[in-house]
N, C-alpha and C positions, 0 to 999 in steps of 0.2 A: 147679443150672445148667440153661437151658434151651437157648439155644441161644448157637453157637460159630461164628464165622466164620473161614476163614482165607484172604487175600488173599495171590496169591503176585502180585510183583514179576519178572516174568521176568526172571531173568539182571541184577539188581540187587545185584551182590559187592560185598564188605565187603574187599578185602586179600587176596592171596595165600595159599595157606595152604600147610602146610613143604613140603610135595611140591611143590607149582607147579611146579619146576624139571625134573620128572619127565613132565610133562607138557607141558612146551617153553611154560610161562606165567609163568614168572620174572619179576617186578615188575610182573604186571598188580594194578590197581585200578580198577575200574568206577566207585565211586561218586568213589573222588579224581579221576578224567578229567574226569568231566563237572563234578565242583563248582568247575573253571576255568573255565566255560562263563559267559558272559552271561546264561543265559539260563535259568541253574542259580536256582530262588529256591522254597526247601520250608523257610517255617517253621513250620509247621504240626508236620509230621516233627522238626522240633527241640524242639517245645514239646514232643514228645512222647518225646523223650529220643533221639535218634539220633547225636545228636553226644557223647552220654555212653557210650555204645561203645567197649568198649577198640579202638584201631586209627584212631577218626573223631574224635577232636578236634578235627583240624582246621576240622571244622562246626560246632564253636562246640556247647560245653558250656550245657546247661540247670542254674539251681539247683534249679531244683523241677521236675523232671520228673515227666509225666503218666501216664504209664507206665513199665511195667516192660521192662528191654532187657539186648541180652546181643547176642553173635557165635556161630556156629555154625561148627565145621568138618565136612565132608562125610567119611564115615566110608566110604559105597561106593565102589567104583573106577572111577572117570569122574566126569563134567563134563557130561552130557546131560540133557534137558527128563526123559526117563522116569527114573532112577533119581532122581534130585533129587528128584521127585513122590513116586516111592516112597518113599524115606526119610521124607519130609515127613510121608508114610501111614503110617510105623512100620515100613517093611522095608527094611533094607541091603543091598545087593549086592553079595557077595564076589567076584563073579566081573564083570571089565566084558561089558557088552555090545558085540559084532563090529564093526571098523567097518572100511571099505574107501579107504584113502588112494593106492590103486593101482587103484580101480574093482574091479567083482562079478564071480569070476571067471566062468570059460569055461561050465560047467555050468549056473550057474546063468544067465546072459544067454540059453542056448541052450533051458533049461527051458521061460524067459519067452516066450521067442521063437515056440517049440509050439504052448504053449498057448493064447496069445492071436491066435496068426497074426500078427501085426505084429513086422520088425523092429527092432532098438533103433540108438537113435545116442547120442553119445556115452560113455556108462558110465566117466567119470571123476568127482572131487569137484568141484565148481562152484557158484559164486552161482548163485542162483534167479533172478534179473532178468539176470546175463550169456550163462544159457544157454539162457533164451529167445530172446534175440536174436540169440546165435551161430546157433541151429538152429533155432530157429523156422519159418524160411522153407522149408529140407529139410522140414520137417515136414509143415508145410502141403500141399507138394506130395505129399510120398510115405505118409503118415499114419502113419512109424514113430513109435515111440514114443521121447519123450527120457527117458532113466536117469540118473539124476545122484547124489553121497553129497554129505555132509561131514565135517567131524571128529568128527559125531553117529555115532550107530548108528541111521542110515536109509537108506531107498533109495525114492527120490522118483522123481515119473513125472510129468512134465509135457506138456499137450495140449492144443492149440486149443479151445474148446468148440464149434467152428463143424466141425470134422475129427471131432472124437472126444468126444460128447455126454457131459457130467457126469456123467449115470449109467454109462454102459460106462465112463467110467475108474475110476468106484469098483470096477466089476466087476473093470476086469484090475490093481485094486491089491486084492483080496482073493485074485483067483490068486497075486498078489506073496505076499502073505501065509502063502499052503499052501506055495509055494516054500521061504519063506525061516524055515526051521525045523532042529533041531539045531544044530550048530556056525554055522547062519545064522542065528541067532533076529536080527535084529536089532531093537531099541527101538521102531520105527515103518514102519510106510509108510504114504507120504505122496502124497494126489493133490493135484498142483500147475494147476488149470486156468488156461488164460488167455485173453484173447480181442485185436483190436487188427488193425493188418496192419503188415508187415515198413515201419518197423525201431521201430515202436511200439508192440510186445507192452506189456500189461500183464496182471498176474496180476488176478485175478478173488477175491472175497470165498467162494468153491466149494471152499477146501481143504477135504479131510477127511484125518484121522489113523485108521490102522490099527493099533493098537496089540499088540503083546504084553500078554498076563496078567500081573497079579502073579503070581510065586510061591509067595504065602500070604498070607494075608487079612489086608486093612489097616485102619485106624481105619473105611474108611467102611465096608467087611464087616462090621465088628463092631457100629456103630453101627442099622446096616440089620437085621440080624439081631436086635437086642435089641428092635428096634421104634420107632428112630427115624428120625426124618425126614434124608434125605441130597440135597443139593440143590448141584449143580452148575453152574457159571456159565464160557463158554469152552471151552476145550480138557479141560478138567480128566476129561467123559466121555471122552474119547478117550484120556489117558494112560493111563485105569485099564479100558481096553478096557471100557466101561458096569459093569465090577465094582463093587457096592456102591452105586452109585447111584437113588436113586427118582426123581427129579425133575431134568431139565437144561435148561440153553437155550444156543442158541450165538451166539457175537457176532465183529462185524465189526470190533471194535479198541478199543481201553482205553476209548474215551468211550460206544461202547456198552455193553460191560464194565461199566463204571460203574452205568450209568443199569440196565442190569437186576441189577446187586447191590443198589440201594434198591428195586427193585420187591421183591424176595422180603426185604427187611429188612423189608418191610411185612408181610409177611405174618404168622401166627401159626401158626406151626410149632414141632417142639421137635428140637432134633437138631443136626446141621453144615451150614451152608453153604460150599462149597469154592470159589473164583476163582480164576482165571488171567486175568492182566491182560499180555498177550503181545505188543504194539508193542515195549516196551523191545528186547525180545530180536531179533523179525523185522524191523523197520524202521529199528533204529536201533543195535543192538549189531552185527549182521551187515554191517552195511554201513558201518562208520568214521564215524557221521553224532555225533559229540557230541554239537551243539547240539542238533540233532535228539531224541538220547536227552535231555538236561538238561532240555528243554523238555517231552518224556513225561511226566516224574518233576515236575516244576511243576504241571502240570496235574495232578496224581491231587493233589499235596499243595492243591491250590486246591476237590479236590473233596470229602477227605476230614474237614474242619468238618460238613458236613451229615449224612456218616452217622454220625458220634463225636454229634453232637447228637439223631439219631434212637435211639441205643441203648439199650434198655432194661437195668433196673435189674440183673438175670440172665442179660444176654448179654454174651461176652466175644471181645476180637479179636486175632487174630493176623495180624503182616503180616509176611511172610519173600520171599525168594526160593529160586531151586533150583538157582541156580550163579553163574558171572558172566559178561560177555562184554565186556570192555573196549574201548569204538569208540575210543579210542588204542592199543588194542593193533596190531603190526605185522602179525597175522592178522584175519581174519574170523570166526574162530570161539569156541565156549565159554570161557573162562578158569578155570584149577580156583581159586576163591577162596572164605574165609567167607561168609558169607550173614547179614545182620542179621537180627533179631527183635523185634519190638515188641507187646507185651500190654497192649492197654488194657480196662479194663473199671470199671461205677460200684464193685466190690468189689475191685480188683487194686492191690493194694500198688504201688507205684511204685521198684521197686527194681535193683542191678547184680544182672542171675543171670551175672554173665561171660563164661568162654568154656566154649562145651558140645561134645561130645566129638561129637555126631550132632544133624542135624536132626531124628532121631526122638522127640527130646524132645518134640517139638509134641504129636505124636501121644499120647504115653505121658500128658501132660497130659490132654490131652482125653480118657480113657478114664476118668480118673480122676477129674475133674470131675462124668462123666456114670456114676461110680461101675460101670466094667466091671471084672472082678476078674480075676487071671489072664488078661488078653488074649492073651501071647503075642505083643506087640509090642515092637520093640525100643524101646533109648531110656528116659532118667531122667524119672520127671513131675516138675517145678519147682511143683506145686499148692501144696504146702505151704508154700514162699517166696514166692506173691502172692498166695494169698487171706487 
């Protein structure tokens, strides 16, 4: 094996999984929402066995599928972008990370407040586009800072670029960062820039993520460390706080996403390349937008003939996601659901691997491909059922 891709589908759920109910997501389905959608049309994704899924028949059963496919259930506790990633990386999280459904308490607002000299408004959970416009305008005038969560383990910091210049707010979300540590670790922080004038905010292409560390060294540590090539596309440096990464580029939305996943499929390298294709989740799971999401999901399947046609004889794919987010769900946020898988490759059997206990399979595969012994990562490798 030379090299390894693996596409995650942000927030592209397969079905509920038994807990759902525990997590106030009881009958969410991501991919069933939107495949009522007009505007739902992946057959490409079907040629390639997605509707042979235990749980997705409904997408219409392939007989001779292209690859090899199966369901995943999430093994760590939550539903968020960073453990989902992790997992995906080979490390499970027994413990969830912190999340504020009642806003950051007193200490730490007052920490923020110190040290950055500005202070805060709102610090409750809120859409990213309503609480710009709610406080925008405050903002503007007084240059506090807006605080905002959600059902994630984040704590996002939104600011005019015009009041509060792109780089000082990465500064005061790296103060966020030394803050929000111990019993606060949470998942991310996140700078939300925007720019526009009241009541026309819009966010800005300027997000960055702050990430918490893994806990212990994931497929791409291990990978980096043996001396292979690790190469990052999207958010994906940022979930794994640049751990294990050589190489990344960052993109302004899935069509970008795209177009620089075939620039480094061009290249010749030996090692992982890691994606995150993140509109699903930001533009179109958070915000109720089906069509929206259905039409996402069209488009990657209208784009993914070219790179299935560019892969070489030794390279193998993997396309997952890291949680769900249901735009028919009655919330806006993560949904705990399965997560499909799809392995295509010119050597990859074409088979049901069924339902797997952890996304760390992925991982545990790819160690084993790339012949690491002992890794030390969670998760079953499926190597020996599709090569």
């Amino acid at each position: 094996m030379k090299r390894a891709f693996i596409i995650v589908l942000d927030s592209v759920g397969a079905g509920e999984l038994p807990d759902a109910a525990d997590f106030g997501d009881k009958g969410s389905h991501t991919l069933e929402t939107i495949s009522k959608s007009d505007k739902f049309n992946i057959p490409n994704l079907k040629k390639m066995g997605i509707g042979n899924i235990d749980g997705l028949s409904f997408l219409g059963k392939e007989a001779s599928p292209t690859a090899a496919y199966c369901k995943s259930a999430e093994s760590s506790k939550g539903k968020d972008t960073t453990i989902g990633h992790w997992e995906i990386g080979g490390v499970i999280s027994n413990t969830p990370l912190p999340t504020y459904p009642n806003g950051f308490p007193k200490e730490i607002i007052e920490a923020l407040e110190e040290q950055t000299g500005r202070k805060v408004l709102c610090n409750k959970p809120y859409s990213g586009t309503e609480v710009i416009k709610d406080y925008g305008r405050e903002h503007v005038k007084t240059g506090d800072l807006i605080v905002y969560t959600s059902a994630d383990s984040v704590l996002q910091i939104a600011a005019h670029e015009e009041v509060i210049p792109v780089e000082e707010l990465y500064d005061i979300c790296k103060i966020a960062r030394k803050i929000m540590v111990g019993e606060h670790a949470v998942g991310r922080i996140i700078a939300r820039p925007f720019v526009g004038e009241y009541p026309n905010y819009t966010r800005t292409s300027n997000r960055h993520d702050f990430s918490i560390e893994p806990p212990k060294d994931t497929i791409l540590d291990l990978l980096k460390n043996k001396g292979f090539d690790t190469l990052s596309v999207g958010k994906i440096i940022d979930i794994f706080a640049a751990r294990g990464i050589k190489e990344f580029v960052r993109c302004s939305g899935n069509v970008d996403g795209m177009a620089k996943t075939l620039e480094y499929q061009k290249k010749d390298f030996t090692g992982l390349c890691f994606v995150n294709l993140v509109d699903f989740d930001m533009l179109y799971g958070h915000r109720n937008d089906i069509d929206g999401y259905a039409n996402a999901l069209s488009e990657f399947d209208k784009w993914l003939p070219e790179f299935l046609n560019n892969m070489r004889d030794d390279d193998i794919l993997f396309i997952t996601a890291d949680h769900g987010c249901d735009p028919g769900y009655p919330t806006t946020d993560h949904t705990r659901e399965y997560v499909p898988i799809l392995v295509y490759g010119k050597n990859v059997k074409p088979v049901d691997l069924g339902v797997r206990k952890t996304y760390a399979d992925i991982a545990a595969t790819i160690a084993d491909l790339f012949d690491i012994k002992e890794s030390g990562l969670e998760g079953t490798s499926f190597k020996a059922e599709i090569i």
